[in-house]
N, CA, C and O of each residue as an XYZ file, in Angstrom:
644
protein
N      -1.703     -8.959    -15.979
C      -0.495     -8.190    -15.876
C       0.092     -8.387    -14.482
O      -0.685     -8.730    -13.591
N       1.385     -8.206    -14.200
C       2.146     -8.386    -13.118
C       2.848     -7.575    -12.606
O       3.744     -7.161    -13.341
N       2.808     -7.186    -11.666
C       3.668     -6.184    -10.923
C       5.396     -6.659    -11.188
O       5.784     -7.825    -11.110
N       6.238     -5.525    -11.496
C       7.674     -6.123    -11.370
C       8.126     -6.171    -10.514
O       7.867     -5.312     -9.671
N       8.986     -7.117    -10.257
C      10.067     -7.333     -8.854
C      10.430     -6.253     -8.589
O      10.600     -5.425     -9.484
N      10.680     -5.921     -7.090
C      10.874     -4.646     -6.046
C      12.220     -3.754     -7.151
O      12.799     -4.377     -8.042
N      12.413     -2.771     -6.956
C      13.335     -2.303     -7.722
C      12.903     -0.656     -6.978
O      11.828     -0.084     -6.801
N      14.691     -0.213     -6.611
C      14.712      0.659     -5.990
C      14.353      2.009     -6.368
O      14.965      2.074     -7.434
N      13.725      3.255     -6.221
C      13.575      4.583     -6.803
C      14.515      5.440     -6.349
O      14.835      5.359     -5.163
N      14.750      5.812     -6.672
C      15.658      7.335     -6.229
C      14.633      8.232     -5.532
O      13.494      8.449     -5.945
N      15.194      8.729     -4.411
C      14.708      9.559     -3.534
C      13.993     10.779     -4.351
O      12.803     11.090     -4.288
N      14.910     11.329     -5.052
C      15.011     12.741     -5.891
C      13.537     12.055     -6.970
O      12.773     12.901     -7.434
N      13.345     10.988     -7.189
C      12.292     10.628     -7.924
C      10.621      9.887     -7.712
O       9.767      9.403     -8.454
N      10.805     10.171     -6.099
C       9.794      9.818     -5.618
C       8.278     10.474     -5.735
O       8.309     11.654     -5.388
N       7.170     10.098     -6.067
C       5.822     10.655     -6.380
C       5.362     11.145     -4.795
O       5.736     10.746     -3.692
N       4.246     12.336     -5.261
C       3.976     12.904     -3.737
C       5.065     13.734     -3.152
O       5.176     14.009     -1.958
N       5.583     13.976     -3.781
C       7.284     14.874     -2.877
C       6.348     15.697     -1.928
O       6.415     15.387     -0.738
N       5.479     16.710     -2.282
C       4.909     17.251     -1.647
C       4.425     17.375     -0.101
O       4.495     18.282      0.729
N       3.780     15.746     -0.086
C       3.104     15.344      1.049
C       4.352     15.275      2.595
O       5.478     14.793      2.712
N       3.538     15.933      3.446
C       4.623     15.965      4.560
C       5.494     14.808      4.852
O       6.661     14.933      5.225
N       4.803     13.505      4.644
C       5.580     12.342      5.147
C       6.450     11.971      4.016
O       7.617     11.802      4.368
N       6.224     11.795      2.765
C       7.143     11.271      2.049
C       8.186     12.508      2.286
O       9.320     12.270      2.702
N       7.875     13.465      2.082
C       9.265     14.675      2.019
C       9.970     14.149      3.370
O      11.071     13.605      3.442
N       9.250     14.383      4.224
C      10.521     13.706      5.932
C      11.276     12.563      5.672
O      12.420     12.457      6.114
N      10.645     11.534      4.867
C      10.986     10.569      4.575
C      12.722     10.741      3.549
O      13.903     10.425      3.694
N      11.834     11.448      2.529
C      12.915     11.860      1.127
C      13.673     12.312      1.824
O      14.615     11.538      1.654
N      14.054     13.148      2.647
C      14.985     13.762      3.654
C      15.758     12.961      4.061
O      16.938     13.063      3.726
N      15.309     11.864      4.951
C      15.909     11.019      5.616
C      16.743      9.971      4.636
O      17.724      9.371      5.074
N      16.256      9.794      3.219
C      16.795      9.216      2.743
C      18.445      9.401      1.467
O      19.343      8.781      0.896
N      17.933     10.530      1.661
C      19.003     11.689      0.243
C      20.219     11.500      2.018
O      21.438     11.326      1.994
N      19.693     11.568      2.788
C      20.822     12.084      3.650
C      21.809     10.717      4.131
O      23.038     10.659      4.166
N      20.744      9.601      4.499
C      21.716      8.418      4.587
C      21.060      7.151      3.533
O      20.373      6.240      3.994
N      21.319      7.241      2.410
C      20.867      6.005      1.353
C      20.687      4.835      1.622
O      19.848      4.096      1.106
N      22.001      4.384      3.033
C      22.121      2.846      3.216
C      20.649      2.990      4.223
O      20.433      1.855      4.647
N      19.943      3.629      4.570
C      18.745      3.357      5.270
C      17.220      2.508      4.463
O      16.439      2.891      3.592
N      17.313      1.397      5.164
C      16.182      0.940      5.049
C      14.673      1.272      5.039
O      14.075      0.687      5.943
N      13.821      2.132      4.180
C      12.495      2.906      4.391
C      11.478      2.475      3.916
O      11.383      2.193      2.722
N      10.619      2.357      4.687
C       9.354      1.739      4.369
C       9.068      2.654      3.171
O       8.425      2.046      2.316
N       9.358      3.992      2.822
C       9.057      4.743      1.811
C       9.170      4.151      0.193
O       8.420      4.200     -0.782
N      10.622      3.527      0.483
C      11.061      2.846     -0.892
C       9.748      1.959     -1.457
O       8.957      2.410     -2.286
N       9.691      1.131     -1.089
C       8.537      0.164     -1.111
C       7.237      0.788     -1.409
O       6.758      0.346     -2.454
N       6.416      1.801     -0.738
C       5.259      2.489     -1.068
C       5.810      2.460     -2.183
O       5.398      1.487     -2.814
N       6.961      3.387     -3.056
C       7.374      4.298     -3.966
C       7.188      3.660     -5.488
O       6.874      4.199     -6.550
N       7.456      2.523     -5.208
C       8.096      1.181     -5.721
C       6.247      0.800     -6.226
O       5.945      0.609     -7.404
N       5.232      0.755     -5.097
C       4.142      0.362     -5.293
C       3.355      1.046     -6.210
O       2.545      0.478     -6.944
N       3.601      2.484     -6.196
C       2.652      4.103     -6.846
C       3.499      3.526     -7.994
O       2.657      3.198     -8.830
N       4.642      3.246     -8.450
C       5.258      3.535    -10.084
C       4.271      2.476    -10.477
O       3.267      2.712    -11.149
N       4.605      1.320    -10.029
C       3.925      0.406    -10.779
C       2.245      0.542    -11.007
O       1.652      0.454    -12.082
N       1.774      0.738     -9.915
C       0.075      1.564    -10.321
C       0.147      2.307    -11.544
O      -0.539      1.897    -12.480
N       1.157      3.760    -11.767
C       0.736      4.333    -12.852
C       1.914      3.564    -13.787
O       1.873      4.197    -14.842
N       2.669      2.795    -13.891
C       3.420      2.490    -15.234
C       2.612      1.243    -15.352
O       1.643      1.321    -16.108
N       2.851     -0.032    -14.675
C       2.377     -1.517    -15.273
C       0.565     -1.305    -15.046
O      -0.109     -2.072    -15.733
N       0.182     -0.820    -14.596
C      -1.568     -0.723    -14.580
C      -2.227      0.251    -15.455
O      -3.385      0.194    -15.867
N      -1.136      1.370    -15.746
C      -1.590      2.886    -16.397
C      -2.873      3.347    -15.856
O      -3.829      3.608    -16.585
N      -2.897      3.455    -14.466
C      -3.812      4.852    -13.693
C      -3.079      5.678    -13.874
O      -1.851      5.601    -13.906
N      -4.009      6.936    -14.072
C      -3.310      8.199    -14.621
C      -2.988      8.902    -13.654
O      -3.788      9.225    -12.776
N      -1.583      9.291    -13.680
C      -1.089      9.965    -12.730
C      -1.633     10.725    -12.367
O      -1.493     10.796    -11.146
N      -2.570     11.790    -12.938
C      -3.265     12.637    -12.158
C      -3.944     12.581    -11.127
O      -4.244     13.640    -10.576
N      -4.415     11.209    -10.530
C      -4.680     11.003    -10.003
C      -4.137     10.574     -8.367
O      -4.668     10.250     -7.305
N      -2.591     10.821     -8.957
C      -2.029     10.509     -7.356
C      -2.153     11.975     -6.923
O      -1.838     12.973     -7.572
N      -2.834     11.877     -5.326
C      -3.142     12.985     -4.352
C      -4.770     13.030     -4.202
O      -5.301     13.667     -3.292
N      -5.368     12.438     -4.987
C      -6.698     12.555     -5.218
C      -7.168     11.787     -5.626
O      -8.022     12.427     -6.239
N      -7.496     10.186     -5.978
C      -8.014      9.001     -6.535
C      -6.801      7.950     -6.116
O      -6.904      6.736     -5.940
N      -5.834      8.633     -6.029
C      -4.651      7.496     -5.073
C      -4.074      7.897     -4.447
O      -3.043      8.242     -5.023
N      -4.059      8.151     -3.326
C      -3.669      8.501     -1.957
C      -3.084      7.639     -0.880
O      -3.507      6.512     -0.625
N      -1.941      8.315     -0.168
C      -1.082      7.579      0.953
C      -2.126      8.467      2.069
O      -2.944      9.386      2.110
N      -1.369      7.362      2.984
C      -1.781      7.742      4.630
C      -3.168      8.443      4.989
O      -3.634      9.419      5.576
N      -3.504      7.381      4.302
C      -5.468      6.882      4.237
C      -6.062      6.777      5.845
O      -5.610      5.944      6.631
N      -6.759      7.404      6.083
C      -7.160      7.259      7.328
C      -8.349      6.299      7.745
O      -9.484      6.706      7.497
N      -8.234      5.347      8.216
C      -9.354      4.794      8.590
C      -9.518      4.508     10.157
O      -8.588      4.173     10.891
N     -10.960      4.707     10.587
C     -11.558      4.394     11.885
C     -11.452      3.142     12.176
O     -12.183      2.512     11.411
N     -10.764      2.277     13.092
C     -11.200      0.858     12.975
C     -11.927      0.324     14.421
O     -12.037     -0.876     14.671
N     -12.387      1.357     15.300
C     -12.742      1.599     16.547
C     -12.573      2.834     17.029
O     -11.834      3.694     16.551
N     -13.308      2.933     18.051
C     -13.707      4.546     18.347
C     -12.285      4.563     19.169
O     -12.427      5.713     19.583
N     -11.462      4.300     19.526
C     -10.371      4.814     19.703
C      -8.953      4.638     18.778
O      -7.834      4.949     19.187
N      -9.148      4.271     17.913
C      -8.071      3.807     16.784
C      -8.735      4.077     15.191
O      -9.826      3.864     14.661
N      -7.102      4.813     14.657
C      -7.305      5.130     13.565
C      -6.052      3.972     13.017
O      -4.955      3.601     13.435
N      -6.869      3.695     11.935
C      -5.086      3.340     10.684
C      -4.889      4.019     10.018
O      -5.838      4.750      9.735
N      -3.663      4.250      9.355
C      -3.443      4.702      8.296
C      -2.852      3.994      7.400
O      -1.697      3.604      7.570
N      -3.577      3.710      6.271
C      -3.634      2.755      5.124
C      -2.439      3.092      3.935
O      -2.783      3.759      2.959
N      -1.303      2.704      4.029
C      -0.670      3.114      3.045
C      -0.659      3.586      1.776
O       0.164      4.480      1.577
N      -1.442      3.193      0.699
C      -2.320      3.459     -0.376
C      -3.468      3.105     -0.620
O      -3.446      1.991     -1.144
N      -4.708      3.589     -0.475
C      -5.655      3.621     -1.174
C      -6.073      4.026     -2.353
O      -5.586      5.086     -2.746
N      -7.024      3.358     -3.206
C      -7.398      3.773     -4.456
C      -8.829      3.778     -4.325
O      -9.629      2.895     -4.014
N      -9.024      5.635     -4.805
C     -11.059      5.757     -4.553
C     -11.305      5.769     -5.726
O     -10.657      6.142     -6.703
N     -12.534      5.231     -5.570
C     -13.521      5.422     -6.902
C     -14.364      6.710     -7.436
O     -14.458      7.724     -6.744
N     -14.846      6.619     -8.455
C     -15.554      7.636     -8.438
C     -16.407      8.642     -7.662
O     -16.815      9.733     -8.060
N     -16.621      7.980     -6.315
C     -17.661      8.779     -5.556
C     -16.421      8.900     -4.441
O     -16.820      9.317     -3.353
N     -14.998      8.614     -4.511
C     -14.247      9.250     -3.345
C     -14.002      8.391     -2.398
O     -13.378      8.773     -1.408
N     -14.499      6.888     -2.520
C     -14.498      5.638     -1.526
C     -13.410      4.649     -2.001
O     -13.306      4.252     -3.162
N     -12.685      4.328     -1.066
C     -11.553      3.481     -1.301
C     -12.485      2.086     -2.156
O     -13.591      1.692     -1.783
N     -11.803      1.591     -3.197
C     -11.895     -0.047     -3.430
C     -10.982     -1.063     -3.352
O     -11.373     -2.220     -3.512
N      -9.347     -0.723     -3.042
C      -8.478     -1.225     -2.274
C      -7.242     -0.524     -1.602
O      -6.582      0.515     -1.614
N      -7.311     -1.312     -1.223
C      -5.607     -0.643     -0.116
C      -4.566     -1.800     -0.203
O      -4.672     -2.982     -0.529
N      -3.282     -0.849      0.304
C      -2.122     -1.317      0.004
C      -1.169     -1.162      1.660
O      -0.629     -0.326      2.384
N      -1.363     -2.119      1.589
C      -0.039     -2.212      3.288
C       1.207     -2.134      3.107
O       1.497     -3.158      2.488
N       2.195     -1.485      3.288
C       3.486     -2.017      2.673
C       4.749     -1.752      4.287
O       4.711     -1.133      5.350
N       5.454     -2.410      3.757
C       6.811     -2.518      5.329
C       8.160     -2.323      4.654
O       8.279     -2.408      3.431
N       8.811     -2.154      5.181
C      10.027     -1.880      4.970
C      10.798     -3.362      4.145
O      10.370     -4.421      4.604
N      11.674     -3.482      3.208
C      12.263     -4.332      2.456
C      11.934     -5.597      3.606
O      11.606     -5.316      4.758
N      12.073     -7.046      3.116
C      12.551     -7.869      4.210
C      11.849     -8.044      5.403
O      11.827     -9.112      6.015
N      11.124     -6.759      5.841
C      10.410     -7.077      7.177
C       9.336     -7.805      6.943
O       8.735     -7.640      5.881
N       8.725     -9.102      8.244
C       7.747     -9.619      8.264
C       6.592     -8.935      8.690
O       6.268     -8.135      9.568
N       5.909     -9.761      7.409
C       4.258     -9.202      6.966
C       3.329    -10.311      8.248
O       2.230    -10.004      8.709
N       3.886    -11.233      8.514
C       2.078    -11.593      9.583
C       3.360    -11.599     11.086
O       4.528    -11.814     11.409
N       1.724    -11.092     11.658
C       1.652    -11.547     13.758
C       1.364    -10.280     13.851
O       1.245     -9.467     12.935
N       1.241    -10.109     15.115
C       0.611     -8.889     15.901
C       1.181     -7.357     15.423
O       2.354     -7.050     15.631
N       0.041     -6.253     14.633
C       0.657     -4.968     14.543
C       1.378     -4.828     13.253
O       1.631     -3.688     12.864
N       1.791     -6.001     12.442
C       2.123     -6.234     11.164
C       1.282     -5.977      9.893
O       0.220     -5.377     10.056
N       1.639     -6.369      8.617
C       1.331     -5.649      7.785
C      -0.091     -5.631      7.225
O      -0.793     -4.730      6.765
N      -0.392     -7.812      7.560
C      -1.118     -8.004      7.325
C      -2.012     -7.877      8.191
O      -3.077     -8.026      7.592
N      -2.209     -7.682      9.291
C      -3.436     -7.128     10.252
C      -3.663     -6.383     10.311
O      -4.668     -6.102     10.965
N      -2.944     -5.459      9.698
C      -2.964     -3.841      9.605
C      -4.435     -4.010      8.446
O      -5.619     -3.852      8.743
N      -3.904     -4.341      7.223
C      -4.487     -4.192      6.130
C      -6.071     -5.322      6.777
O      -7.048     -4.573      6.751
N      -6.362     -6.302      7.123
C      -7.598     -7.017      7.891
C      -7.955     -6.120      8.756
O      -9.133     -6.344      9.032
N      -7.580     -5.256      9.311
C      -8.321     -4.719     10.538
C      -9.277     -3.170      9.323
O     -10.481     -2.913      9.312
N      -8.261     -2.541      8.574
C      -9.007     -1.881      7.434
C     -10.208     -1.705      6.743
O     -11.137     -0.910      6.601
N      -9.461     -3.629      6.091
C     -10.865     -3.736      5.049
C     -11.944     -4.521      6.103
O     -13.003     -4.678      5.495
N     -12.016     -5.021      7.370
C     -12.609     -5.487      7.332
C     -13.515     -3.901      8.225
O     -14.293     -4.239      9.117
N     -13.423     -2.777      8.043
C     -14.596     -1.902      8.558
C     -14.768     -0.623      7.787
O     -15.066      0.507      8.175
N     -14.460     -1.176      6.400
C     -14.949     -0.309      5.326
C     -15.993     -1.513      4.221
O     -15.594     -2.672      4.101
N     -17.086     -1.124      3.615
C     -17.806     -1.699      3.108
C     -17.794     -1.347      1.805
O     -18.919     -1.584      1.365
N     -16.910     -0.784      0.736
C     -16.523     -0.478     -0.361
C     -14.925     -1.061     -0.683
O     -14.340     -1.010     -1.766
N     -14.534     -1.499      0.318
C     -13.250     -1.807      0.037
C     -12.945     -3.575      0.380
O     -12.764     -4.230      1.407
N     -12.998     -3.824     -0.832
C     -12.804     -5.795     -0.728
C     -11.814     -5.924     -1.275
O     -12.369     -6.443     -2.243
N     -10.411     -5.926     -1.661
C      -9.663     -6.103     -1.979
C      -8.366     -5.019     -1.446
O      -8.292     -3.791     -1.484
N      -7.230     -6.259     -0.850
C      -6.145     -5.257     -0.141
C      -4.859     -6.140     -0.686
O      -4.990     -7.204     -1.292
N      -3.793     -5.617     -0.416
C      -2.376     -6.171     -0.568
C      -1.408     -5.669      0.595
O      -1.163     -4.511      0.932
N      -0.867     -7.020      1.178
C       0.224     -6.488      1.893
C       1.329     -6.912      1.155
O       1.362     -7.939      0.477
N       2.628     -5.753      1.359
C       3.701     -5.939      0.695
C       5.284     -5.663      1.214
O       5.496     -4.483      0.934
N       6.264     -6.129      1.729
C       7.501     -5.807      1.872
C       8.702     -5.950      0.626
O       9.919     -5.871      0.798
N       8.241     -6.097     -0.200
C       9.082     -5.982     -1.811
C       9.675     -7.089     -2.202
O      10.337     -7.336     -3.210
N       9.258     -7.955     -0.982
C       9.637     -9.269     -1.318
C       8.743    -10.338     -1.387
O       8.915    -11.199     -2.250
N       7.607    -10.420     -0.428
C       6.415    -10.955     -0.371
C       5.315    -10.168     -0.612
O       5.074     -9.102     -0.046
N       4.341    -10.949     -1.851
C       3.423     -9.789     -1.991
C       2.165    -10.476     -1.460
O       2.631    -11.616     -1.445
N       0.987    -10.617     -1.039
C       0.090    -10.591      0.105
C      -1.533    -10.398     -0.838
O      -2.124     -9.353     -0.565
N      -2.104    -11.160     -1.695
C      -3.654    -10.055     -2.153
C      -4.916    -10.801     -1.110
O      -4.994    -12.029     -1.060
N      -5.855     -9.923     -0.316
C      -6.296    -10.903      0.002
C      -7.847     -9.836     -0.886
O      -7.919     -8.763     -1.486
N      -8.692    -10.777     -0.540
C     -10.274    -10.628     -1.142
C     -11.469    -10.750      0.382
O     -11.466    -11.840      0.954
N     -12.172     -9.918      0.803
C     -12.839     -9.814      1.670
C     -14.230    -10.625      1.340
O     -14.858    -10.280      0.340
N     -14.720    -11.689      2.155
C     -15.997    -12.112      2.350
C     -17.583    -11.428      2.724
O     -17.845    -10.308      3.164
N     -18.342    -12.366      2.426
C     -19.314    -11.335      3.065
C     -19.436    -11.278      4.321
O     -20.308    -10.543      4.785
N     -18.517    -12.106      5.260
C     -18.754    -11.951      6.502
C     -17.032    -11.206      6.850
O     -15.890    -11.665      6.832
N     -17.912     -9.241      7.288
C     -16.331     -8.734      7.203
C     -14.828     -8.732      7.643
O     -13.855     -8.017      7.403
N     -15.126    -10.102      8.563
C     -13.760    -10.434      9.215
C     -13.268    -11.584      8.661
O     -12.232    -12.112      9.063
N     -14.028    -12.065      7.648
C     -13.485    -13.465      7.259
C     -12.779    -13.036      6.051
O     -13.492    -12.404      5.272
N     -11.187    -13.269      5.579
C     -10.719    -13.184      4.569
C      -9.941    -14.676      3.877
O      -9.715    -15.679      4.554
N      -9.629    -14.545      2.470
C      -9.112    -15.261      1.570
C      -7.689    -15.013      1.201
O      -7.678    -13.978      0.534
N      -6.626    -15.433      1.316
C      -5.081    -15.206      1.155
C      -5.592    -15.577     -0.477
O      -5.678    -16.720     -0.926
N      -5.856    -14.503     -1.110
C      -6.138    -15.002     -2.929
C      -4.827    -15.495     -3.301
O      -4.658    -16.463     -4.042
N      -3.704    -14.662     -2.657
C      -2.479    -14.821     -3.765
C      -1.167    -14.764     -2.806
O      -0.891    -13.676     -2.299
N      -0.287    -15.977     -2.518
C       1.099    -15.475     -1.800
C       2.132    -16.007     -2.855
O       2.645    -17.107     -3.060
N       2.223    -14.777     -3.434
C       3.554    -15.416     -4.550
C       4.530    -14.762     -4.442
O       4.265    -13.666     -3.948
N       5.740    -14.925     -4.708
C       7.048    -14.889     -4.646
C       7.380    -13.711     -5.524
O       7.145    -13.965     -6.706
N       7.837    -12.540     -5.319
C       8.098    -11.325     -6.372
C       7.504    -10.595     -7.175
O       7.900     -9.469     -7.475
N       5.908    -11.440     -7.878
C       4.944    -11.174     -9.257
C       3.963    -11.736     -8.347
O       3.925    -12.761     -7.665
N       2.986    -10.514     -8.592
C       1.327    -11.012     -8.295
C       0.773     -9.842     -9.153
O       1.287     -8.778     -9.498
N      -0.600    -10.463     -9.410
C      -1.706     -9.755    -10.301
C      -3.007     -9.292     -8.907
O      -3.886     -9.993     -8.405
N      -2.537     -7.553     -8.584
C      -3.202     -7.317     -7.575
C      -4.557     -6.955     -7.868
O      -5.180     -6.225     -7.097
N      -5.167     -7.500     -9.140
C      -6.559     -6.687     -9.993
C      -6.852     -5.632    -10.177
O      -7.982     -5.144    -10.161
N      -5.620     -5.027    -10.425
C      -6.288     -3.411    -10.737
C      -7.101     -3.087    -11.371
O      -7.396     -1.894    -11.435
């Protein structure tokens, strides 16, 4: 199965309304539309999880979760755009995502974001970086800094859900 090409959500229809950041976000966006938000894109990522994959929505807030915290050194945290836990509450992948258009590799970007992640969690081998235009899957080795670009395709990728 394939993820569909980026396609915009309506603010008023965004999942998580709740959560402090998407609401600041939803705010920012009901108020000026022509704004570019990294939000769209997450938004864009959660439909397709529960429509083209069918994880059950119940599960967003609690088995799929934004602004995932991870340790990646004792002075730095990330926060992982989407994660998906498993049964015992442990991520098995994450999701990087950027604003429409913006570039995904070099320093502080999407994709180092998402390598610096998986490579210091030991339940989580599989990540995606995404700007709605380039989608990103990579697959973690057994050696945790060494990764595999599984997939750079153009609009449609099969992120293994």
């Amino acid at each position: 199965m394939k993820i569909k090409s980026y396609y915009k959500i309506k603010p008023e229809e965004w999942l998580l309304p709740d959560h402090p950041y998407v609401r600041n976000q939803q705010k920012k966006a009901i108020a000026d539309p022509s704004l570019n938000l990294e939000e769209y894109v997450r938004q864009w990522i959660l439909n397709e999880i529960i429509e083209r994959y069918n994880y059950p929505k119940e599960w967003l807030g609690q088995r799929i979760v934004i602004e995932y915290p991870v340790m990646v050194n004792t002075t730095t945290t990330n926060y992982v755009d989407v994660a998906i836990l498993n049964e015992k509450n442990t991520p098995y992948l994450f999701i990087e995502c950027k604003k429409l258009g913006e570039v995904l590799e070099g320093p502080q970007k999407a994709i180092e974001q998402l390598q610096a992640s998986l490579s210091v969690t030991y339940t989580t081998n599989v990540g995606m970086a995404t700007n709605g235009d380039e989608n990103f899957c990579f697959l973690k080795q057994i050696d945790p800094k060494e990764f595999i670009n599984h997939l750079n395709l153009y609009q449609k990728i099969d992120i293994a859900l």
